[in-house]
C-alpha angles and dihedrals in degrees: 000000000000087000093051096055088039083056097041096049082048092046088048089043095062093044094053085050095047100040107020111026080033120052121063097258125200125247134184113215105212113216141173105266125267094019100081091112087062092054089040090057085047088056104045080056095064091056098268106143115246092236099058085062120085120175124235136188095273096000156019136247124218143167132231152119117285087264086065090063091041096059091036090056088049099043115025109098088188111048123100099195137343117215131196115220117224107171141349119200140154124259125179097169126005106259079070090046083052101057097042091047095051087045098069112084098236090170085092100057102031140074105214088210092065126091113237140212129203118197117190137200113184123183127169090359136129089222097060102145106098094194090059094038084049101045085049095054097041079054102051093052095049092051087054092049082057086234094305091144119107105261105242083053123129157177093259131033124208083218130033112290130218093246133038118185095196104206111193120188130196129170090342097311118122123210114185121192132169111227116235101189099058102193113046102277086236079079102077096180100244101080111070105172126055134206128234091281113359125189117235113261081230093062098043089051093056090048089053086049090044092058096048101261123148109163102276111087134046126291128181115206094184095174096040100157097172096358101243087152093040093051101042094052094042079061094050086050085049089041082229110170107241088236101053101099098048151079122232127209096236082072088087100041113112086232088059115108118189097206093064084050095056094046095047083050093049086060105050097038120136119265105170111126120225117292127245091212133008123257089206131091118175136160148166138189086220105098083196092058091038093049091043094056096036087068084035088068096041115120085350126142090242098046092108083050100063136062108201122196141167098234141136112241084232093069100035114117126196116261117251109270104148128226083345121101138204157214113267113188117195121192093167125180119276137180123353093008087065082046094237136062085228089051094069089061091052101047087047085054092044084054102044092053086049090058092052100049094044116013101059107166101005119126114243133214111193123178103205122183098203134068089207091057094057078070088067092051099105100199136056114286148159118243117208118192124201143142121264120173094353086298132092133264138179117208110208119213121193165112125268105224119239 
């Protein structure tokens, strides 16, 4: 019996290496919408060819090897999730979903001791309810794993699983594809507490590419909350990859093989030296947020990066640089934190006066949650809408005029 198992891992091994490490896969990069171009450009840095990327509506595919998606999961700012396809069928009723789904081996991407979520989004099809189409599947992957799940496994986790198969349905097609980055890649792994309404470290990182910023210049970030802007930048100064801090869940895939990671680490490893002066200003009226990010820095690797204040953004005033200007990125309170709906017009009026008075020059990045408030914005700029949260935003790109 020993034999046998020892025969049958080999036997599974070789198929992981030949089908699986071996083959170019296919991968889907999700990203906010309207900013695919940003993570494309992101891609093509880390040596993907330009013509194995193709854009989507909220996101880009791409093929590799899994090397690609690990070093997509390590290095990409703006992606949300990149997901690996595995098989796209048609399924007009489930006994069909069924045998399509059972079909797949997935033996070769999947442990059989970790739990597993399927989320489902389903449009123009006959199979339209995503709690079925997600109890079949689960089914059918669990069959082919021969009930190797753990029992009290299920369709859906009440925390986020190990594993996540995404099925996406349209006009009675079926695309199934196994997640590699687990949490939503906005989450890096360095920052732990949140603010009321704070913005995702992967859209504050596009708006920072969007305005130009790189990590070697100053940026204010005067109403900082959590610091999303503050932090992220502090990485870019560090040249800290977004991913370093973090776990992914192709780590515990059988086709996962920790020697590649490391190397790939090694390689993108920080090598900044410690800095004379920060490049980060940031600063809150909130004692709380101040305070929080304040013990969030401590004994950090960007705590020389970053100048934290209590301050109001209303009597903050730019650092000295000269003739030199800066980024200032702006993600101010709207809606039911002011109290009333009126009250959001008014504060984006009140900064952008500020701007004018004391930020002459420097380049502006400004998150509005509103179309109609671009209208206040008194200098040339470039609006950017996208989608955070479920909700619009418009991400405003300019100059201050001296």
């Amino acid at each position: 019996m020993p034999g046998t198992i020892n025969a049958t891992d080999k036997a599974r091994a070789r198929r992981i290496k030949q089908h699986v490490i071996g083959r170019e896969q296919r991968f889907f990069v999700v990203t906010p919408p309207g900013l695919e171009p940003l993570c494309q450009r992101e891609l093509m840095g880390l040596g993907i060819p330009p013509g194995d990327i193709v854009l989507r509506k909220g996101g880009l595919a791409f093929t590799g090897r899994l090397t690609a998606c690990y070093q997509a999961n390590l290095m990409c700012r703006t992606a949300g999730h990149i997901l690996m396809r595995l098989q796209s069928f048609t399924a007009r009723h489930f006994d069909a979903l069924e045998k399509h789904a059972r079909a797949i081996p997935w033996e070769l991407y999947l442990s059989t001791t970790t739990a597993l979520e399927v989320r489902v989004s389903a449009h123009q099809s006959r199979l339209y309810h995503s709690d079925a189409v997600a109890e079949r599947i689960f089914s059918a992957v669990k069959e082919r794993l021969a009930s190797g799940l753990p029992d009290d496994a299920g369709p859906i986790a009440s925390e986020v699983p190990a594993q996540r198969i995404w099925a996406r349905l349209h006009k009675d097609r079926v695309t199934l594809s196994l997640d590699s980055s687990g949490d939503h890649l906005h989450k890096r792994g360095l920052k732990t507490h949140g603010g009321p309404a704070p913005l995702r470290e992967t859209l504050a990182a596009a708006a920072m590419l969007l305005a130009g910023y790189d990590g070697s210049g100053i940026l204010c970030d005067p109403m900082c909350g959590s610091g999303t802007f503050a932090v992220e930048a502090a990485m870019m100064v560090k040249r800290i990859p977004p991913g370093w801090y973090r776990t992914f869940a192709f780590m515990e895939w059988p086709a996962f093989r920790p020697a590649h990671w490391d190397y790939l680490r090694h390689q993108a490893a920080p090598r900044s030296n410690p800095l004379a002066a920060p490049l980060i200003y940031a600063a809150d009226r909130s004692r709380t947020a101040v305070e929080q990010l304040a013990a969030l820095l401590q004994g950090s690797d960007i705590e020389d990066a970053i100048d934290l204040q209590k301050k109001d953004f209303f009597g903050f005033t730019p650092p000295p640089l000269g003739s030199h200007r800066g980024v200032i990125a702006l993600n101010p309170p709207y809606g039911r934190r002011l109290g009333q709906a009126a009250a959001t017009p008014r504060l984006v009026g009140e900064i952008l006066h500020k701007l004018q008075r004391d930020f002459r020059g420097w380049q502006i990045i400004l998150v509005l949650p509103e179309k109609r408030l671009l209208y206040q914005v008194p200098f040339t700029f470039k609006s950017h809408h996208t989608m955070h949260g479920g909700r619009p935003i418009w991400l405003v790109i300019g100059r201050v005029p001296l």
